[in-house]
C-alpha positions as CSV (number, residue, x, y, z in Angstrom):
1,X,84.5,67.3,28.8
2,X,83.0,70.5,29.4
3,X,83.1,73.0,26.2
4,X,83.4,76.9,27.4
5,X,79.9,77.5,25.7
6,X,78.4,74.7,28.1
7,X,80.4,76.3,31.2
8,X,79.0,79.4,30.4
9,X,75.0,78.5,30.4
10,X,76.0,76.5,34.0
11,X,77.6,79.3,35.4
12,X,74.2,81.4,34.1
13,X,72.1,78.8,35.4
14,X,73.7,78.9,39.2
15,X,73.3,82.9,39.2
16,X,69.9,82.3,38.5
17,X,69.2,80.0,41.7
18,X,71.4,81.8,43.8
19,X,69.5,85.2,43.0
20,X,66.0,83.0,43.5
21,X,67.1,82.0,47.1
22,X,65.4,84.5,49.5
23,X,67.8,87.0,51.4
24,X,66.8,85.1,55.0
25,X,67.7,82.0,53.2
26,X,71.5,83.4,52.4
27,X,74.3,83.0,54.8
28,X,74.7,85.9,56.5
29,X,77.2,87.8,58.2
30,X,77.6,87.0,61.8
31,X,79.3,89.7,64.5
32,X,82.7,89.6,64.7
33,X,82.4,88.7,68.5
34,X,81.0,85.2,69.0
35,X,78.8,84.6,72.0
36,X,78.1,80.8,73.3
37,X,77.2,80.4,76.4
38,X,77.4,83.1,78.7
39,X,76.7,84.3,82.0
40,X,75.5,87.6,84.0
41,X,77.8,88.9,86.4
42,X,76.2,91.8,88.6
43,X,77.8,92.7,91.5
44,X,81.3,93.4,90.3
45,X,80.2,97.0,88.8
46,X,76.5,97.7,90.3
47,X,75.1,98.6,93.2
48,X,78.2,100.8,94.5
49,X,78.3,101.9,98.3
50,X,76.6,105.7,98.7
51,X,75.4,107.9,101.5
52,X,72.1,108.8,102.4
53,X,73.0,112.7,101.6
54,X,71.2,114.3,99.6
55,X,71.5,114.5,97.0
56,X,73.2,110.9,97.4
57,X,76.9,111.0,96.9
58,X,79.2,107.5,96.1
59,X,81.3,106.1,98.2
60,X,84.9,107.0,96.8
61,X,86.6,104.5,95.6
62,X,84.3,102.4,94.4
63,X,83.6,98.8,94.0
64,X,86.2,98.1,96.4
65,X,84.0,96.0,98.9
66,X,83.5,92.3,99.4
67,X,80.4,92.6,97.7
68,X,82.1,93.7,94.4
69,X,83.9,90.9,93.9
70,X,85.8,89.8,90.7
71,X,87.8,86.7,91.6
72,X,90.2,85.0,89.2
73,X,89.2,81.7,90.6
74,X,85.5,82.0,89.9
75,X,86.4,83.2,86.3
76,X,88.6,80.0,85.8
77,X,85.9,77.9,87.3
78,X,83.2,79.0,85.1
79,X,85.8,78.8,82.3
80,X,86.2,75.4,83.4
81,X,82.5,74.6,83.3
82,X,81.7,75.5,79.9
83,X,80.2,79.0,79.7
84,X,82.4,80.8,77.1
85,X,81.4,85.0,78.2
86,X,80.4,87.2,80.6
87,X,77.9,89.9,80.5
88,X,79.0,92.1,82.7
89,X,76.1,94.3,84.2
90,X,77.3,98.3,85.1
91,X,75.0,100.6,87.4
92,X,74.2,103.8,85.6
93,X,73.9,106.3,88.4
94,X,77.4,106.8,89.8
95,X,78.5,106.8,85.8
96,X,76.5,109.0,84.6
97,X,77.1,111.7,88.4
98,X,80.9,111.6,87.9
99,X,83.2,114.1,87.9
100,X,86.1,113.9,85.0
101,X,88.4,113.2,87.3
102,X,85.9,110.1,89.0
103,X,85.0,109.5,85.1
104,X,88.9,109.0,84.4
105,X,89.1,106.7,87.5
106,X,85.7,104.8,86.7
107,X,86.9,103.6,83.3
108,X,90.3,102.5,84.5
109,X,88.0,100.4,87.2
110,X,86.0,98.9,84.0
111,X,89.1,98.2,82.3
112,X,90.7,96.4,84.9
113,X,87.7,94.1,85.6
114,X,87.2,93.6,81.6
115,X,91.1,92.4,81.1
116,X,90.2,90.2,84.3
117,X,87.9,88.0,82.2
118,X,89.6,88.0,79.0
119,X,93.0,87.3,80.9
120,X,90.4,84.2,82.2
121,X,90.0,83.3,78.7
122,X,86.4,84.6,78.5
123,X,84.4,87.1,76.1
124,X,82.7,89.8,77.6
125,X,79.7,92.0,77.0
126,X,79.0,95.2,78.9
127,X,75.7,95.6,79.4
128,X,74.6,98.8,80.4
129,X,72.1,98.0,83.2
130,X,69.7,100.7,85.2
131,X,68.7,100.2,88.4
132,X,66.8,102.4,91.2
133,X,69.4,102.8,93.5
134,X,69.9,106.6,93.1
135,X,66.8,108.4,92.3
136,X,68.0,111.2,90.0
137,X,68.3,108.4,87.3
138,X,64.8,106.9,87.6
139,X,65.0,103.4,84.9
140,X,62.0,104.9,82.5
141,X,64.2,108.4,81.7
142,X,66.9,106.4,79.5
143,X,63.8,105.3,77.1
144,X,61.0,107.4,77.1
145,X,62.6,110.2,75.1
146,X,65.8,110.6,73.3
147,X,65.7,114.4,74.3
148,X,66.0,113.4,77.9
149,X,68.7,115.2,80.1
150,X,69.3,111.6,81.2
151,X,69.7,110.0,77.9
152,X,71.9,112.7,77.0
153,X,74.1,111.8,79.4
154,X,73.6,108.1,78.4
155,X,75.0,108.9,74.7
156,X,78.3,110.5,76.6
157,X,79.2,107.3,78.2
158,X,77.7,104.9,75.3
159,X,80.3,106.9,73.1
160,X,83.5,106.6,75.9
161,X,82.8,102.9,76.7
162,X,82.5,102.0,73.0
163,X,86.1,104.2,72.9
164,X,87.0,101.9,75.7
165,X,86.1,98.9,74.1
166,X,87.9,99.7,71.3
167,X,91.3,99.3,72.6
168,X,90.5,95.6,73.5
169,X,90.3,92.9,71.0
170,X,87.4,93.2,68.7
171,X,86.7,90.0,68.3
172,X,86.2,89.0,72.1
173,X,83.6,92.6,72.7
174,X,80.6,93.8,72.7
175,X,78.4,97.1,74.4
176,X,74.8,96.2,75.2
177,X,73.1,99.6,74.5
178,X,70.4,99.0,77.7
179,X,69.4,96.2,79.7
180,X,65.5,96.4,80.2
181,X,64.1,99.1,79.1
182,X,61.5,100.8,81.2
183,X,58.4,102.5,80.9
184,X,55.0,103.2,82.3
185,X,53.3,100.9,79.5
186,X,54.5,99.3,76.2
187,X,52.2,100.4,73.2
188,X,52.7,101.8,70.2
189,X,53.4,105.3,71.1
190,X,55.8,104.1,74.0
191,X,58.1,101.4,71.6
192,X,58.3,104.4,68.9
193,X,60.1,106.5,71.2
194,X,61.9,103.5,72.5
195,X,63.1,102.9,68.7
196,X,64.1,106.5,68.8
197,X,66.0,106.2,71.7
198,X,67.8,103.2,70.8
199,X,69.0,104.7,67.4
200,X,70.4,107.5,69.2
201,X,72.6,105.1,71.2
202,X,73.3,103.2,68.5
203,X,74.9,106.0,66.2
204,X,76.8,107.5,69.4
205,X,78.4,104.0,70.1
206,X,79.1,103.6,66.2
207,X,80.4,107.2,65.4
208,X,83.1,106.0,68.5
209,X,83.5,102.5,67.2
210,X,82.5,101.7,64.1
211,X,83.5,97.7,64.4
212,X,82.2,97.3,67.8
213,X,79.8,94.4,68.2
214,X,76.3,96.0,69.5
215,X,73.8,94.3,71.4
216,X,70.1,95.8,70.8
217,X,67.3,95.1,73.2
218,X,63.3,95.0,72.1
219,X,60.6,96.3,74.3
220,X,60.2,94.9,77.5
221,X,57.3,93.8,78.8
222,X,57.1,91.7,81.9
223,X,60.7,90.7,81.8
224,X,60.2,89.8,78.2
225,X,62.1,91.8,75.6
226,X,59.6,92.1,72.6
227,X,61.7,91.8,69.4
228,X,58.5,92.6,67.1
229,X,57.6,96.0,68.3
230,X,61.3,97.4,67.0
231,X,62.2,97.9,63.4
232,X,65.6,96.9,63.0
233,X,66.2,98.8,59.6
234,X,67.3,101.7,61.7
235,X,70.5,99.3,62.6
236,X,71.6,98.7,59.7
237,X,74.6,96.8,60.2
238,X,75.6,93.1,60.7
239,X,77.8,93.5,63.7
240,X,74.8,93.6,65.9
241,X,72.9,91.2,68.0
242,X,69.2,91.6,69.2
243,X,68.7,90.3,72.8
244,X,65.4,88.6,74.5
245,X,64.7,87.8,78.1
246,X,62.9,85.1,78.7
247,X,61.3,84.4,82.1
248,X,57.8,82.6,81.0
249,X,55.6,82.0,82.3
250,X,56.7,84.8,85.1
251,X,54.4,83.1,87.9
252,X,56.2,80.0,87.7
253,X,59.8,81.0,87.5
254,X,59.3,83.7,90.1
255,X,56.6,82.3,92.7
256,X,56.6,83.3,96.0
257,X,58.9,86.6,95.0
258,X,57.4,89.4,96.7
259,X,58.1,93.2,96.4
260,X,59.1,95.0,99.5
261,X,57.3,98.0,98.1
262,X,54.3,95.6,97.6
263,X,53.9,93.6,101.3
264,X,50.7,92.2,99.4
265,X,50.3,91.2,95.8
266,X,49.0,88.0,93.6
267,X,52.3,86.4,94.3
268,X,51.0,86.2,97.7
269,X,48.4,83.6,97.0
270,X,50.0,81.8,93.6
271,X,52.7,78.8,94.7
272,X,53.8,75.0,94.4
273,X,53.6,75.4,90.5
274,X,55.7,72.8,88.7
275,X,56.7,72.9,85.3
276,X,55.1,71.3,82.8
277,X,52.2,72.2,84.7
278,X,48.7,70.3,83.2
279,X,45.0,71.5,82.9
280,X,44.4,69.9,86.4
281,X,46.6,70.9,88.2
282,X,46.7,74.6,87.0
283,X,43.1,74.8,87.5
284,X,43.7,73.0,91.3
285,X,46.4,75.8,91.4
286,X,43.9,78.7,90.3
287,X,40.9,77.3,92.8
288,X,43.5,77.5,95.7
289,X,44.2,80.6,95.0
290,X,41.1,82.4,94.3
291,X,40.1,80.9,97.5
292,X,42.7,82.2,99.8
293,X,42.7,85.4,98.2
294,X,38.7,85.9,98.9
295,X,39.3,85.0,102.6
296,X,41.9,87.7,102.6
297,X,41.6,90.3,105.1
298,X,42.2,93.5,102.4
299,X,40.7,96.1,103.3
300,X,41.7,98.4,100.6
301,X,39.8,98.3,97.8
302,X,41.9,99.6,95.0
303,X,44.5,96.8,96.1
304,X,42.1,94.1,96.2
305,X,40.9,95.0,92.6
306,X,44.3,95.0,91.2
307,X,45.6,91.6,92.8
308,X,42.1,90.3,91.1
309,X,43.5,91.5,88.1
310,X,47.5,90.6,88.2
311,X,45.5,86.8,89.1
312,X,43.8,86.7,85.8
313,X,46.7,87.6,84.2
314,X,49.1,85.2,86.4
315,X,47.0,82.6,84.9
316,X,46.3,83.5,81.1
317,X,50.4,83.5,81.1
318,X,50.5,80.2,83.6
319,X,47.8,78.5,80.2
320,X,50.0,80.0,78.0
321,X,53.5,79.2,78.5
322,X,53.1,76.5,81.3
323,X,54.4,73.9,79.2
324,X,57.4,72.8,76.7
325,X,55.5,73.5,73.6
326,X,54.0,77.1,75.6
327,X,57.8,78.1,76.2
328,X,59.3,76.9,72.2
329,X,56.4,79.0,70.6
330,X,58.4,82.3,72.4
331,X,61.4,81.2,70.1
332,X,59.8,81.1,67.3
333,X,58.3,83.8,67.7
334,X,61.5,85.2,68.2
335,X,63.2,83.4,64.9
336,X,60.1,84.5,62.6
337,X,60.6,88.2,63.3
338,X,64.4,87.7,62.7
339,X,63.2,86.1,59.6
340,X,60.9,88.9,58.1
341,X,63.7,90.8,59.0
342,X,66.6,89.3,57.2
343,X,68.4,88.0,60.2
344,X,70.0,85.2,61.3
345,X,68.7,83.6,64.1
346,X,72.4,83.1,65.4
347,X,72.0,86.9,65.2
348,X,69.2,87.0,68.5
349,X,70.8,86.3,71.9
350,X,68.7,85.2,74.7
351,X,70.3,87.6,77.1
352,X,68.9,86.4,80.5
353,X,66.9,83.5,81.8
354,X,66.5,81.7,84.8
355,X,64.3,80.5,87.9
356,X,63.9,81.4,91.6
357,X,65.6,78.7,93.9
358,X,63.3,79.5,96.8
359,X,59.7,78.2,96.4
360,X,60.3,75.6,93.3
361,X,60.7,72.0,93.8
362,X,64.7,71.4,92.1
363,X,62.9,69.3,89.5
364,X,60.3,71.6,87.7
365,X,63.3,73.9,87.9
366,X,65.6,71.7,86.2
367,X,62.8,71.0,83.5
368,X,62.1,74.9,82.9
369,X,65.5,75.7,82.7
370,X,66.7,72.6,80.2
371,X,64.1,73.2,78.2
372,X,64.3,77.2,77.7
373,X,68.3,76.1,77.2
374,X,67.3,73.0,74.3
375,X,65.0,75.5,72.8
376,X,67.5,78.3,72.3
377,X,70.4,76.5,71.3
378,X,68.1,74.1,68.6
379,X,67.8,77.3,67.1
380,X,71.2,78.2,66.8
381,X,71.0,81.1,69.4
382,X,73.3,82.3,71.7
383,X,72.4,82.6,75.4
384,X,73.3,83.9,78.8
385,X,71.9,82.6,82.1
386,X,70.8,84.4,85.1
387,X,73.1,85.2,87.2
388,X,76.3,84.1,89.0
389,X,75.8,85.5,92.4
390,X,72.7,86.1,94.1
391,X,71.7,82.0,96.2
392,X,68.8,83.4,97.6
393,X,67.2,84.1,93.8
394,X,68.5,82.5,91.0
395,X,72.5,82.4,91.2
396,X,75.0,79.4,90.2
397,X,77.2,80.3,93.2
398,X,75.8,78.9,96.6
399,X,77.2,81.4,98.7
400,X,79.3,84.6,98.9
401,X,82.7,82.7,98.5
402,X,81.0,80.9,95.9
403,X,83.0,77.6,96.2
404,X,80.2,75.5,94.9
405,X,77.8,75.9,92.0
406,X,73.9,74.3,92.1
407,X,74.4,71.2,90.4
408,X,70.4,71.4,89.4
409,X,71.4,74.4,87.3
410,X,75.2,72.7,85.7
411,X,73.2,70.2,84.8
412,X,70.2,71.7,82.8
413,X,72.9,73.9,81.1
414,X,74.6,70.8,79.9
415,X,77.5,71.8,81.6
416,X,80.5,70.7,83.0
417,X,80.3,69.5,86.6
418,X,83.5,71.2,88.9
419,X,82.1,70.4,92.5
């Protein structure tokens, strides 16, 4: 039998480990709205119809056309296959142009499509997601500068969405602050203004919604959010998640992806990598390519200097991250910063990954994709896969009426097979 003196030097003794145990080592706090498995959405609010005008004017109403589609079969079919949320992707430009009365009827079109999915028994994320469609709200002006006309207007609809969001239930949403963000180079200079521009996001969306889960993005840098250029002391608060992209090594998951703006780049001469890839065949890779781009007929020398450069960069990141252990050491790179920072690793969300279905044989794909998927949930984080639409990139639907999903990507997922 215990005596009170004897209970009293035990319960001393247990304060004393638990106050030794280092604050990453506690259990934390997680955010109120749980995220599994997840998937993009992004037709359903991007990309609406406009004129050529100018300035351009939006198609009114909008998102009404077959290519904004929200169907309550799909949602029940990818219910039925495992993935748990949607991250649902929503143009800025036609937003962020609206009149008050198109602003009242924009955000009863975002409510509708969010009580779509959560009728469908799925959580949802709305991720804020710039594109160049209309060229008064160029990508780069929502990070450069929290001062920017366009941020300004940024923080108006961060602060009604979070309102928004509020009136659904807390535990099953979240606002991702910005997908991506742009500029003309990540350095130092650039990711403090960046952390600048974040923060003033950040308290616009909490000052409207103080419990709202957040989702915070790093710098990105080649489709690769960098976690360790942001300090996240300026969100200080639990109910936050910090999102990561992962598409490495970018020459293997989006070979053979050319830019229309581009006709001739380094993606013109790099192809048939497979994942894992080894020393001899990247270097039969790199030889074939060098060679083909020497015998090209380019003319312009500024462009031939550049492609000479995007190749010796192509293959540092092909060295680099063309294998399993390559693609774990972004993870935990990812976990150590979370870490030093005091937070969870089921706090970090990798918010997008995925491969190109045209020009990779199905089972390199497969391999990249299962083992990006292992590696993320090993750690305990949360992730979303790129996208649901979209068969001539990387989509899960194979077609527009999307009856059938690419068993090559079900199955890396560890999902459920429906077809």
């Amino acid at each position: 039998m215990i005596c009170r003196k004897q209970m009293r030097a035990l319960w001393f003794t247990t304060l004393l480990i638990l106050l030794a145990v280092p604050q990453h080592g506690r259990t934390q706090p997680l955010p109120q709205m749980h995220i599994g498995r997840a998937i993009s959405i992004h037709s359903a609010l991007n990309w609406p119809m406009m004129t050529s005008s100018t300035p351009p004017r939006y198609v009114w109403p909008p998102f009404t056309a077959e290519t904004h589609p929200l169907r309550p079969d799909d949602l029940a079919r990818l219910k039925t296959t495992g993935f748990d949320t949607i991250r649902l992707t929503v143009g800025l430009g036609i937003f962020l142009s609206a009149d008050a009365k198109q602003a009242t009827e924009l955000d009863e079109i975002v409510l509708d499509r969010l009580r779509r999915i959560l009728d469908a028994g799925l959580n949802v994320i709305l991720d804020f997601h710039p594109i160049s469609q209309d060229p008064r709200f160029p990508p780069q002006s929502f990070t450069e500068a929290a001062e920017d006309p366009n941020a300004a207007l940024l923080r108006q609809l961060e602060s009604r969405m979070a309102r928004l969001l509020s009136s659904l239930p807390k535990e099953r949403v979240a606002l991702e602050i910005l997908n991506e963000p742009a500029t003309k180079a990540w350095n130092k200079v650039s990711a403090s203004q960046w952390q600048e521009t974040q923060q003033s996001y950040f308290e616009a969306v909490r000052a409207a919604a103080p419990n709202l889960t957040v989702v915070l993005s790093g710098c990105c840098a080649c489709c690769n959010l960098d976690l360790m250029m942001i300090a996240p002391k300026a969100y200080n608060d639990a109910n936050t998640y910090y999102t990561f992209h992962v598409y490495a090594p970018h020459p293997f998951t989006h070979q053979l992806t050319k830019d229309p703006k581009q006709p001739i780049s380094a993606a013109n001469f790099i192809g048939a990598i497979s994942f894992p890839i080894s020393g001899e065949e990247l270097a039969e890779v790199e030889r074939r390519a060098r060679k083909d781009f020497t015998n090209a007929d380019i003319s312009d020398m500024k462009l031939r200097a550049q492609i000479a450069r995007d190749l010796d960069i192509a293959f540092k990141r092909l060295e680099a991250y063309g294998t399993a252990a390559g693609v774990e050491a972004i993870f935990d790179a990812q976990v150590e910063w979370a870490k030093k920072n005091s937070i969870a690793p089921q706090r970090l969300f990798l918010g997008e990954f995925g491969v190109q279905r045209p020009g990779v044989d199905p089972a390199s794909r497969r391999r990249w994709l299962e083992t990006v998927r292992s590696a993320s949930e090993k750690r305990g984080i949360p992730w979303s896969y790129w996208s649901f639409e979209g068969p001539q990139f990387m989509g899960l639907a194979l077609g527009k009426e999307s009856q059938h999903f690419d068993q090559v990507i079900i199955e890396a997922l560890g999902m459920k097979r429906t077809n």
